[in-house]
mmCIF file of the N, C-alpha and C atoms, coordinates in Angstrom:
data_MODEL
# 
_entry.id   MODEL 
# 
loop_
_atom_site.group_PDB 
_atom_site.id 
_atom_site.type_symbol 
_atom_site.label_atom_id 
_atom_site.label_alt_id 
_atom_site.label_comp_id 
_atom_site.label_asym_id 
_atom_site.label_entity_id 
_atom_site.label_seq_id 
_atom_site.pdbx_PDB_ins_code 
_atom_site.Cartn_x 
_atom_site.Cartn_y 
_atom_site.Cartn_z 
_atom_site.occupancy 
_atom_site.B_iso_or_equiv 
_atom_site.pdbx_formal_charge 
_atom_site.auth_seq_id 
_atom_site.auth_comp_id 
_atom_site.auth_asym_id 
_atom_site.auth_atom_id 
_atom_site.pdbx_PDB_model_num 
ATOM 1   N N  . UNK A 1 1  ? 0.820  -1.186 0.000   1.00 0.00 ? 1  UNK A N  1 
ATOM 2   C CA . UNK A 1 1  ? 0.000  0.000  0.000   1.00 0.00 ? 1  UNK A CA 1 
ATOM 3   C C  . UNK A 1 1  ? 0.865  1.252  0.000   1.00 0.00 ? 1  UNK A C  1 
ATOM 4   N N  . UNK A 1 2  ? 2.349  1.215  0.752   1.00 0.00 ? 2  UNK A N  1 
ATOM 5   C CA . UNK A 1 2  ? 2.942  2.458  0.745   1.00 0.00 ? 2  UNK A CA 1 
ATOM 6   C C  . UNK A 1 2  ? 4.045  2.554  -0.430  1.00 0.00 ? 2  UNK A C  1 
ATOM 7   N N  . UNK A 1 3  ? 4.235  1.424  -1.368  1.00 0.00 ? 3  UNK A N  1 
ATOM 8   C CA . UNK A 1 3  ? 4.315  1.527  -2.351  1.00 0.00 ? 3  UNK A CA 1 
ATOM 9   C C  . UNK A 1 3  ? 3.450  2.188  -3.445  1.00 0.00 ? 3  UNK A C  1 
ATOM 10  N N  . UNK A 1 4  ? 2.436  2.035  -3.523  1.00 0.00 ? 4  UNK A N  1 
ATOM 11  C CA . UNK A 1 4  ? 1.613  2.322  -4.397  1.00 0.00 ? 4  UNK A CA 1 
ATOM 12  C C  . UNK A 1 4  ? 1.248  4.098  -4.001  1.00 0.00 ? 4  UNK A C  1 
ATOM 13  N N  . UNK A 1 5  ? 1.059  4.573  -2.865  1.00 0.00 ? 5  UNK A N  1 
ATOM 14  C CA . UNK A 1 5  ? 0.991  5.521  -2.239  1.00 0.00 ? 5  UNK A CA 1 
ATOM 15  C C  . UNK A 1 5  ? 2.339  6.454  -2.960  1.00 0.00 ? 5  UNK A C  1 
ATOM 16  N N  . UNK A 1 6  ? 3.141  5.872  -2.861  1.00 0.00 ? 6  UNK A N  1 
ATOM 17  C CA . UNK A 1 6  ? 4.596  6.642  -3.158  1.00 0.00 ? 6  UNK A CA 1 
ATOM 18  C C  . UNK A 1 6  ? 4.478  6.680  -4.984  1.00 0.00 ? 6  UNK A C  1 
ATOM 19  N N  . UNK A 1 7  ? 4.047  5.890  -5.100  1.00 0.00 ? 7  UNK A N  1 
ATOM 20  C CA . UNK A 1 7  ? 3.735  6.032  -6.978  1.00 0.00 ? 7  UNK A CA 1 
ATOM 21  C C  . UNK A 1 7  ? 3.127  7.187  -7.768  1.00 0.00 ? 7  UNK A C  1 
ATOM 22  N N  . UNK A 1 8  ? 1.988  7.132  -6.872  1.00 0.00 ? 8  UNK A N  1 
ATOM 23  C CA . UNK A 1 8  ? 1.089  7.809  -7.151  1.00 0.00 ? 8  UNK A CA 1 
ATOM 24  C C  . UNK A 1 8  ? 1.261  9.118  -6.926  1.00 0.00 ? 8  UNK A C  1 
ATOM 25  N N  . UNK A 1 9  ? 1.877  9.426  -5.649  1.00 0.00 ? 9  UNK A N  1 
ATOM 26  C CA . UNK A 1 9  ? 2.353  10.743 -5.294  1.00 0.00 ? 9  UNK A CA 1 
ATOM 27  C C  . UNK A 1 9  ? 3.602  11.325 -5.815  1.00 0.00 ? 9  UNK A C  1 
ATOM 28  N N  . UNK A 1 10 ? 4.595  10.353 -6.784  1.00 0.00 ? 10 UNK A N  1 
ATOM 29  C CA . UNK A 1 10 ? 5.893  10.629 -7.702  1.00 0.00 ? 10 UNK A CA 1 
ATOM 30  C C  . UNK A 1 10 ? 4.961  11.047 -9.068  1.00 0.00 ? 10 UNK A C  1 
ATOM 31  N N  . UNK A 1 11 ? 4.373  10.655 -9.511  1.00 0.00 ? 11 UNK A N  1 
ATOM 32  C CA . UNK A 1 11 ? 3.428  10.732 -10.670 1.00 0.00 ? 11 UNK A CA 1 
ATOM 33  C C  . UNK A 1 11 ? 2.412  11.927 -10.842 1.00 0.00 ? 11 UNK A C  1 
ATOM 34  N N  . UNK A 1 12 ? 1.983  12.044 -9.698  1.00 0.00 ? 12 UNK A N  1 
ATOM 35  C CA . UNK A 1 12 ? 1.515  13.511 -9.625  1.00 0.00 ? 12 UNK A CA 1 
ATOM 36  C C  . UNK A 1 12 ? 2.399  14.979 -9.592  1.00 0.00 ? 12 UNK A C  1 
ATOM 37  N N  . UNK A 1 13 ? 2.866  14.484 -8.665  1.00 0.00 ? 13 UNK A N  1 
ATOM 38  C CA . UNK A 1 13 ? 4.224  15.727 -8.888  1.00 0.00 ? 13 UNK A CA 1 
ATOM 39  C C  . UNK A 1 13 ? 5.112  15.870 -10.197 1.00 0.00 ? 13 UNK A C  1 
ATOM 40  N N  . UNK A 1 14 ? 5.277  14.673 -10.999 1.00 0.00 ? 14 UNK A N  1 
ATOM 41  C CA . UNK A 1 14 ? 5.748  14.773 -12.462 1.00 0.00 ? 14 UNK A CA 1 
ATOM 42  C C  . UNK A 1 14 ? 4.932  15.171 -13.114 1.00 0.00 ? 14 UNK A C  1 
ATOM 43  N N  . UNK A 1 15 ? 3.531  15.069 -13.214 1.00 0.00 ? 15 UNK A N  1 
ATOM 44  C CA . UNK A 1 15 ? 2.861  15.322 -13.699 1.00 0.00 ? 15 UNK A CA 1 
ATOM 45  C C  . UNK A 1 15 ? 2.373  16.877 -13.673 1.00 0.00 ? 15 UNK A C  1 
ATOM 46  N N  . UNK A 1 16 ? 2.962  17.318 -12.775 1.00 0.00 ? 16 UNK A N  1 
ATOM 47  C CA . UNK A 1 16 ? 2.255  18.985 -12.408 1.00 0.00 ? 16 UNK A CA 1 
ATOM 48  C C  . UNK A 1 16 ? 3.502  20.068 -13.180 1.00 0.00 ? 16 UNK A C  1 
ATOM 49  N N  . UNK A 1 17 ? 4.282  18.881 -12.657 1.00 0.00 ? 17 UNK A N  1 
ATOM 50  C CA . UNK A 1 17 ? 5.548  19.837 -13.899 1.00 0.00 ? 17 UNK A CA 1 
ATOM 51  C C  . UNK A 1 17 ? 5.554  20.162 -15.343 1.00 0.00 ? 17 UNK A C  1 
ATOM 52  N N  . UNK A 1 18 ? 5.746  21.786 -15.757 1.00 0.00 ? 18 UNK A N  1 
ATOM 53  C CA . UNK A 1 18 ? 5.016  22.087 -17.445 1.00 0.00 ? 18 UNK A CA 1 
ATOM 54  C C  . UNK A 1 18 ? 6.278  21.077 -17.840 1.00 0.00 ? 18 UNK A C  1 
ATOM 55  N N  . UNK A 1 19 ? 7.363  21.226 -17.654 1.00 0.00 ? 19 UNK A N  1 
ATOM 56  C CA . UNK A 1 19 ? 8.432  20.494 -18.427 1.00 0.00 ? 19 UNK A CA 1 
ATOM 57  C C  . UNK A 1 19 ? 8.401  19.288 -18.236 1.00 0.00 ? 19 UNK A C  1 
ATOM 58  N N  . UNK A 1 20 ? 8.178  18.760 -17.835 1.00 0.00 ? 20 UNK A N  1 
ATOM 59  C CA . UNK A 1 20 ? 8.095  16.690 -18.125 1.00 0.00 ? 20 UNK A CA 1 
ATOM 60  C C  . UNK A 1 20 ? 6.762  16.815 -18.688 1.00 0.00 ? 20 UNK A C  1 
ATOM 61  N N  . UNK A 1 21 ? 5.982  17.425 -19.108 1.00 0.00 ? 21 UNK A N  1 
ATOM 62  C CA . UNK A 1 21 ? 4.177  17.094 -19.540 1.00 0.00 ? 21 UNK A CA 1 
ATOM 63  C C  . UNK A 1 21 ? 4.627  17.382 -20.876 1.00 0.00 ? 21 UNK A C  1 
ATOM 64  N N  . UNK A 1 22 ? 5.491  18.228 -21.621 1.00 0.00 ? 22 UNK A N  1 
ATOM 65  C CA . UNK A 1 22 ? 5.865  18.372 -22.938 1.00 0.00 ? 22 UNK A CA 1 
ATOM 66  C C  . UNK A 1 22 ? 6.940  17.864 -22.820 1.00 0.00 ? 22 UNK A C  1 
ATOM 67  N N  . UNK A 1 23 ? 7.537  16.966 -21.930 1.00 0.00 ? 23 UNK A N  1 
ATOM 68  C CA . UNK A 1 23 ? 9.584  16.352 -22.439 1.00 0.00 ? 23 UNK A CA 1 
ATOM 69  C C  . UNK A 1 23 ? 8.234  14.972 -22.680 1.00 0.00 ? 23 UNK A C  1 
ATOM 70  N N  . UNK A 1 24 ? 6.736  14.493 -22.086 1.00 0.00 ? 24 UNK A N  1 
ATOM 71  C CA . UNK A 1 24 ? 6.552  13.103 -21.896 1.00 0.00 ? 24 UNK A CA 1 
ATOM 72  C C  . UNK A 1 24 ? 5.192  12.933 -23.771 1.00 0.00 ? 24 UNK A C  1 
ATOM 73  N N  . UNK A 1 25 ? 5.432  14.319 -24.023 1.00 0.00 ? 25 UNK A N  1 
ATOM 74  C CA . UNK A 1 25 ? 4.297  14.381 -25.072 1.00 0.00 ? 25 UNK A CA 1 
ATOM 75  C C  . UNK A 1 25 ? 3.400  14.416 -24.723 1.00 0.00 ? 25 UNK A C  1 
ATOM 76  N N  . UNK A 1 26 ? 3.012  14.948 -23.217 1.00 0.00 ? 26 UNK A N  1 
ATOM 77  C CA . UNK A 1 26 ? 1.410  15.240 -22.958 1.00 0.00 ? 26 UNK A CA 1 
ATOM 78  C C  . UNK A 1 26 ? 0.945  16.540 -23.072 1.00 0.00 ? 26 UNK A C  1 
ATOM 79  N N  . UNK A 1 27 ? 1.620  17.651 -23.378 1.00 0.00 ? 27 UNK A N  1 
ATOM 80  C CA . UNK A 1 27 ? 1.227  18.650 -23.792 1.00 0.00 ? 27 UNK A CA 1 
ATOM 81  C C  . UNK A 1 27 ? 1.283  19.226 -25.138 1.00 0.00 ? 27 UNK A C  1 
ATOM 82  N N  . UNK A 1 28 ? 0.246  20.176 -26.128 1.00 0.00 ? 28 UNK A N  1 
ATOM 83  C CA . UNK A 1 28 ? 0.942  19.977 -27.344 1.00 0.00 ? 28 UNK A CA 1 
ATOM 84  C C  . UNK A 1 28 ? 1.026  21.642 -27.352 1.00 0.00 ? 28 UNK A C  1 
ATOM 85  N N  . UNK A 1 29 ? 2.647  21.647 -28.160 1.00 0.00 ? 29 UNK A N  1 
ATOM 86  C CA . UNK A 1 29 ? 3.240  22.813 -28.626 1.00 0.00 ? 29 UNK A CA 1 
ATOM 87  C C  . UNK A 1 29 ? 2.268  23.650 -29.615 1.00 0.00 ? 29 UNK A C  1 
ATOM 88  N N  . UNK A 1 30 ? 1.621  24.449 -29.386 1.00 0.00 ? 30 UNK A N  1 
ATOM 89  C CA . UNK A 1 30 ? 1.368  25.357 -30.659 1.00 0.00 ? 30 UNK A CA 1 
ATOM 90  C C  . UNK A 1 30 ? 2.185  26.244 -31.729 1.00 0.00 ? 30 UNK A C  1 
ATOM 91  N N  . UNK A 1 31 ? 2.226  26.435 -32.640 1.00 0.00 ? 31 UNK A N  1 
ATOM 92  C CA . UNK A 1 31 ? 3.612  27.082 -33.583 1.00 0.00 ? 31 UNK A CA 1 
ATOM 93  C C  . UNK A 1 31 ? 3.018  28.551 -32.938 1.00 0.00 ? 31 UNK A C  1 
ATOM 94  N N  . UNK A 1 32 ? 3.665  29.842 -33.143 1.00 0.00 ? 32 UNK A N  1 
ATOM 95  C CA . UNK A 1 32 ? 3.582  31.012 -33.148 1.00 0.00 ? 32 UNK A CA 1 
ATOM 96  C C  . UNK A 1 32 ? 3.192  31.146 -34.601 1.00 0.00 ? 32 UNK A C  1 
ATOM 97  N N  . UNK A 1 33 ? 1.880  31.754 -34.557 1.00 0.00 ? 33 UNK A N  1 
ATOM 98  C CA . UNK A 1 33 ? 1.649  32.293 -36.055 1.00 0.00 ? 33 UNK A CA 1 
ATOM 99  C C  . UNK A 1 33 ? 2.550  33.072 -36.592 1.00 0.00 ? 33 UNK A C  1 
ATOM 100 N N  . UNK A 1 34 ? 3.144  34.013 -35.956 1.00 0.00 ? 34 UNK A N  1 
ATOM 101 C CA . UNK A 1 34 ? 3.834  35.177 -36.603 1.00 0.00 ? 34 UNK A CA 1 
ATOM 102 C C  . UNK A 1 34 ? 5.276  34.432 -37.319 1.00 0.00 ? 34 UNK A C  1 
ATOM 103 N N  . UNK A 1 35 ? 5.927  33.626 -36.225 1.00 0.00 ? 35 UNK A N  1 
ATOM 104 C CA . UNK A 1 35 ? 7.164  32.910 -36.902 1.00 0.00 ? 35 UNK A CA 1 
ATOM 105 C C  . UNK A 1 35 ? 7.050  31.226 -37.895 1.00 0.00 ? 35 UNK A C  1 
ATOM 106 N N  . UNK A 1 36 ? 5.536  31.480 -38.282 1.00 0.00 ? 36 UNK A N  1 
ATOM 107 C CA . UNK A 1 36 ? 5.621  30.527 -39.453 1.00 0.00 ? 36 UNK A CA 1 
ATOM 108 C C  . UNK A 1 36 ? 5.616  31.209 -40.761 1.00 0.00 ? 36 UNK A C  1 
ATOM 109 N N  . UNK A 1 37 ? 6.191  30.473 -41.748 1.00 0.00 ? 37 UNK A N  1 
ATOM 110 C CA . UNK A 1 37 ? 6.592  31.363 -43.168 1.00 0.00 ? 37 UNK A CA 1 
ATOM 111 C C  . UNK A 1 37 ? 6.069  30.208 -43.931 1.00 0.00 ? 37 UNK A C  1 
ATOM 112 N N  . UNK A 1 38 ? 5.463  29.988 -44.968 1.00 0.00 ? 38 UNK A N  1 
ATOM 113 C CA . UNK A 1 38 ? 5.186  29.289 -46.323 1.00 0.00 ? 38 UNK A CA 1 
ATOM 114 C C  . UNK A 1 38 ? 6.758  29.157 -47.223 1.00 0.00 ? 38 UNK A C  1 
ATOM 115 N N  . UNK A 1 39 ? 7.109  28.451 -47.190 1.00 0.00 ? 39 UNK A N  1 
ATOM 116 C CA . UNK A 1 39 ? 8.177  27.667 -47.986 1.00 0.00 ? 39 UNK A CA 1 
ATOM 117 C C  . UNK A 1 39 ? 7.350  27.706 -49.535 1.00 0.00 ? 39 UNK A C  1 
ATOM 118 N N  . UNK A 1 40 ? 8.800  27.761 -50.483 1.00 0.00 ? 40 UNK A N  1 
ATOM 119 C CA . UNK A 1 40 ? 8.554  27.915 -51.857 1.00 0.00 ? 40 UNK A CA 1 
ATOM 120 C C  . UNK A 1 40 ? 8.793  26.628 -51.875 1.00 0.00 ? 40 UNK A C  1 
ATOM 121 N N  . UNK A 1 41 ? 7.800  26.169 -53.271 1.00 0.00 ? 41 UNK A N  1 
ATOM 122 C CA . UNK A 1 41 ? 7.715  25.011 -54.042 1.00 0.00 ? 41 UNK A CA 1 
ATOM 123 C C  . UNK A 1 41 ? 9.083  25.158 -54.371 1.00 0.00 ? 41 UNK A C  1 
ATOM 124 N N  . UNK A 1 42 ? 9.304  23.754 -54.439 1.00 0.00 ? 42 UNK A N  1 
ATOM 125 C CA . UNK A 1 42 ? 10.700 22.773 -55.115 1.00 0.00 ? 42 UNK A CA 1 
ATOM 126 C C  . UNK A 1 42 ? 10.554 22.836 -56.579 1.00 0.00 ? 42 UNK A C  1 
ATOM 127 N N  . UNK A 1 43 ? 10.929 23.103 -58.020 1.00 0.00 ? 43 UNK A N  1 
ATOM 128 C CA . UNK A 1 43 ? 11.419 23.304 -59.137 1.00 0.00 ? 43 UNK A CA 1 
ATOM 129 C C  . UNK A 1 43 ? 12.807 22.274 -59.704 1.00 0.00 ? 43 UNK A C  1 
ATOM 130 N N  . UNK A 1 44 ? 12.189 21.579 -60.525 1.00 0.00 ? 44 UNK A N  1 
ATOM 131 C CA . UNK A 1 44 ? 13.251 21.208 -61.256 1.00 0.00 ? 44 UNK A CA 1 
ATOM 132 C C  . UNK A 1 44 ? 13.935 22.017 -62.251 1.00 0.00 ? 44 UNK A C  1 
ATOM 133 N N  . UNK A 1 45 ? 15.214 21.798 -62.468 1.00 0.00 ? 45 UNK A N  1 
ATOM 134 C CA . UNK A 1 45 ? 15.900 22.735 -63.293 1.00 0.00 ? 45 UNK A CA 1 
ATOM 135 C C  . UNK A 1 45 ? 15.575 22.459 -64.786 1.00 0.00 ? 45 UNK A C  1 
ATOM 136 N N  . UNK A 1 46 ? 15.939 23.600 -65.674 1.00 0.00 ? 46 UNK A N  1 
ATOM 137 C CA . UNK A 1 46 ? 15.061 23.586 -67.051 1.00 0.00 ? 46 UNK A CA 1 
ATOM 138 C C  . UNK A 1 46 ? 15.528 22.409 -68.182 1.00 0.00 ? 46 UNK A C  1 
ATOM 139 N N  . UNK A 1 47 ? 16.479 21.771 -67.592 1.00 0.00 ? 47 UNK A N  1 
ATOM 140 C CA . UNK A 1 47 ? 17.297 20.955 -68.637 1.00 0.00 ? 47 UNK A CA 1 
ATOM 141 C C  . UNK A 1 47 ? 17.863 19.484 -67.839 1.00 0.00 ? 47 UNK A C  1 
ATOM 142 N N  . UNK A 1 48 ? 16.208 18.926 -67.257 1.00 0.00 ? 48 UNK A N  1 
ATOM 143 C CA . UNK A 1 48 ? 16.921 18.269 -66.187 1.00 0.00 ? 48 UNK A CA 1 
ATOM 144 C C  . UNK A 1 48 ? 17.030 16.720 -66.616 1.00 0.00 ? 48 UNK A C  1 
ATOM 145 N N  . UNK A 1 49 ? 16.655 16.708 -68.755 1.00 0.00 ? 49 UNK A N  1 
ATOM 146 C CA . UNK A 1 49 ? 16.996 15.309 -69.116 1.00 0.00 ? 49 UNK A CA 1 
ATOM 147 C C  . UNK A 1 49 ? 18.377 15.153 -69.767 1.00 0.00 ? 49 UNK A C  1 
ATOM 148 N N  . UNK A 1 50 ? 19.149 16.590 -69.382 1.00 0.00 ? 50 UNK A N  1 
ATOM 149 C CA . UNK A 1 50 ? 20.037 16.203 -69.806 1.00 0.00 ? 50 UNK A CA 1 
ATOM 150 C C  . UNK A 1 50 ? 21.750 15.500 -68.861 1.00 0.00 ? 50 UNK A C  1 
ATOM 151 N N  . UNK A 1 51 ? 22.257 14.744 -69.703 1.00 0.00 ? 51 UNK A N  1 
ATOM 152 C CA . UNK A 1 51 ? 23.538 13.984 -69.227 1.00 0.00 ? 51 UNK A CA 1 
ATOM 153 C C  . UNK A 1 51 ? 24.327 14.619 -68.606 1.00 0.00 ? 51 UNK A C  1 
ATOM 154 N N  . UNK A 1 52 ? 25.230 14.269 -67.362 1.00 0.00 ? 52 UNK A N  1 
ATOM 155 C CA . UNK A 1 52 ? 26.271 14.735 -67.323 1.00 0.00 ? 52 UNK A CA 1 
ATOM 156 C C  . UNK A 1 52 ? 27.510 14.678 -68.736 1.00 0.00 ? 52 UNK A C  1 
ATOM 157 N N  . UNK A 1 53 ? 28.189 15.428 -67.997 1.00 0.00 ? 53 UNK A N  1 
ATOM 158 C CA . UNK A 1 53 ? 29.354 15.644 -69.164 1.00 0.00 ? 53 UNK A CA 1 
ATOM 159 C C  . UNK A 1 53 ? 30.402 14.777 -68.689 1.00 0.00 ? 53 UNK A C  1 
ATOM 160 N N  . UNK A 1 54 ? 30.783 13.918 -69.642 1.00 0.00 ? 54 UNK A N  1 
ATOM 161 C CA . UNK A 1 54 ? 31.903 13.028 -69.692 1.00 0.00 ? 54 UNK A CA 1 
ATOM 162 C C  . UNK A 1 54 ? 33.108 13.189 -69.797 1.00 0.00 ? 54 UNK A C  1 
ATOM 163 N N  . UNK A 1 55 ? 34.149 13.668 -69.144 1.00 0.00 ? 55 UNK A N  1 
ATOM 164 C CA . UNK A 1 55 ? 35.727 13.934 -69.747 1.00 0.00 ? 55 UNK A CA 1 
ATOM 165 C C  . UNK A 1 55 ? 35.885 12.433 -71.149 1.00 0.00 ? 55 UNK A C  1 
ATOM 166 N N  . UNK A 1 56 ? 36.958 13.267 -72.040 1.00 0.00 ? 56 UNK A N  1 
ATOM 167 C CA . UNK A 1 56 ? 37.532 12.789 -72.959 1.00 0.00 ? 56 UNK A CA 1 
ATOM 168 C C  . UNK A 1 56 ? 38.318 11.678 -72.498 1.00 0.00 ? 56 UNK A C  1 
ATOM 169 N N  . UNK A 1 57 ? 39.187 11.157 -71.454 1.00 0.00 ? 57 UNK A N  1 
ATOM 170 C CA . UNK A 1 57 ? 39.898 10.299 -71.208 1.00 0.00 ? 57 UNK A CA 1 
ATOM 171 C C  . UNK A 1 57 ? 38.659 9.026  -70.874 1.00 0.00 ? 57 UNK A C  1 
ATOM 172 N N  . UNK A 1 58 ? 37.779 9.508  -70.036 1.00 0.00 ? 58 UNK A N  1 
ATOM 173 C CA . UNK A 1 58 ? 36.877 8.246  -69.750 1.00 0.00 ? 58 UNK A CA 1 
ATOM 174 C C  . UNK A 1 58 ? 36.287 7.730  -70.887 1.00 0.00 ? 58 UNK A C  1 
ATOM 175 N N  . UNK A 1 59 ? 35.834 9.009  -71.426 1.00 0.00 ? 59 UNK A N  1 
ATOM 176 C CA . UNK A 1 59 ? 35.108 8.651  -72.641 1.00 0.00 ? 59 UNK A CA 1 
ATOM 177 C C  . UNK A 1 59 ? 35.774 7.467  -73.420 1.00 0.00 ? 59 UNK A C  1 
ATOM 178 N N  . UNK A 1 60 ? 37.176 7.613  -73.608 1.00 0.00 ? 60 UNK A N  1 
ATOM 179 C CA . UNK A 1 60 ? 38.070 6.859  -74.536 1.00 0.00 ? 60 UNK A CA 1 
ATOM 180 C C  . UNK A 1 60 ? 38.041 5.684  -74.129 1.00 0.00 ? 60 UNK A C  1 
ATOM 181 N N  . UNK A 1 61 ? 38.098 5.644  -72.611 1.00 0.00 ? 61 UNK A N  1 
ATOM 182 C CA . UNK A 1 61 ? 38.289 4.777  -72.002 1.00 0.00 ? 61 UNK A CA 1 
ATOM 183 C C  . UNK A 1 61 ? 36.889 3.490  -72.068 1.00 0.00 ? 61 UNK A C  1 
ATOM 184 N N  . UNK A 1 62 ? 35.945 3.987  -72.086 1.00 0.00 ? 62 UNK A N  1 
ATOM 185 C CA . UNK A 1 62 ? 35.062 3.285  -72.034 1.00 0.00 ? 62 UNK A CA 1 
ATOM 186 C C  . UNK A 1 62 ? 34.333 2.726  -73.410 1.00 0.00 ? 62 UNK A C  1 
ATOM 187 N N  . UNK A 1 63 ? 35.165 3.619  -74.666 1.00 0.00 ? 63 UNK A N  1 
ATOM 188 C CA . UNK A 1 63 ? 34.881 3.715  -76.027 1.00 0.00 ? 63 UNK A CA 1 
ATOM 189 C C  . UNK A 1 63 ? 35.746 2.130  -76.040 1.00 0.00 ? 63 UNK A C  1 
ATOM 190 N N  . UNK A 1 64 ? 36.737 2.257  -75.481 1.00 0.00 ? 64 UNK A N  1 
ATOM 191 C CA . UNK A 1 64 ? 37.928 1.172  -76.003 1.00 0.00 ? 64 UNK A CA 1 
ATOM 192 C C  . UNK A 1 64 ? 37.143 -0.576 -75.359 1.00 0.00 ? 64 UNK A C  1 
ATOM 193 N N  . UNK A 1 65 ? 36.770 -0.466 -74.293 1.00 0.00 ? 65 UNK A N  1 
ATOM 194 C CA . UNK A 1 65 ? 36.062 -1.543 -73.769 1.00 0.00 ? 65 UNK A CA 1 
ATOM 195 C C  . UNK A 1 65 ? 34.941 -2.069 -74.245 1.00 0.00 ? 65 UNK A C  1 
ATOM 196 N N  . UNK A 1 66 ? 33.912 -1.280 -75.160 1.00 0.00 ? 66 UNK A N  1 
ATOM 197 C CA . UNK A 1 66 ? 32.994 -1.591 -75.860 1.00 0.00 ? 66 UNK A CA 1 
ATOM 198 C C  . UNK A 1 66 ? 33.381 -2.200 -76.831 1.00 0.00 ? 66 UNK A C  1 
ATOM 199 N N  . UNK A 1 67 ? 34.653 -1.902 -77.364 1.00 0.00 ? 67 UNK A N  1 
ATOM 200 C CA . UNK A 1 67 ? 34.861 -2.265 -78.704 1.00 0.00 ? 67 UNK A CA 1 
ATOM 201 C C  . UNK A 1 67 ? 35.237 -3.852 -78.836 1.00 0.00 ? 67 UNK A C  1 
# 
């Protein structure tokens, strides 16, 4: 019984604390309207089917192995 007594009374007192009720996820954070901003859409770039560029030595290099 004075186990359970002592539980209950550790649990309440954690519980009354603002900081363990949001460290335990029982309280929920609201954002500040003022410091939220809308993020710009993501854009692919205008030429985005094209290849990288190959140096001449690989190129050769890989010309010669096909062959």
């Amino acid at each position: 019984m004075k186990k359970i007594f002592c539980l209950m009374l550790l649990a309440g007192l954690l519980g009354a604390c603002n900081a363990t009720r949001e460290d335990l996820g029982l309280e929920r954070k609201v954002p500040d309207a003022s410091k939220v901003s809308e993020q710009k859409q993501l854009l692919l770039p205008p030429n985005y089917d094209l290849r990288p560029v190959v140096p001449l030595e690989k190129a050769a290099a890989v010309a010669e192995n096909d062959a």
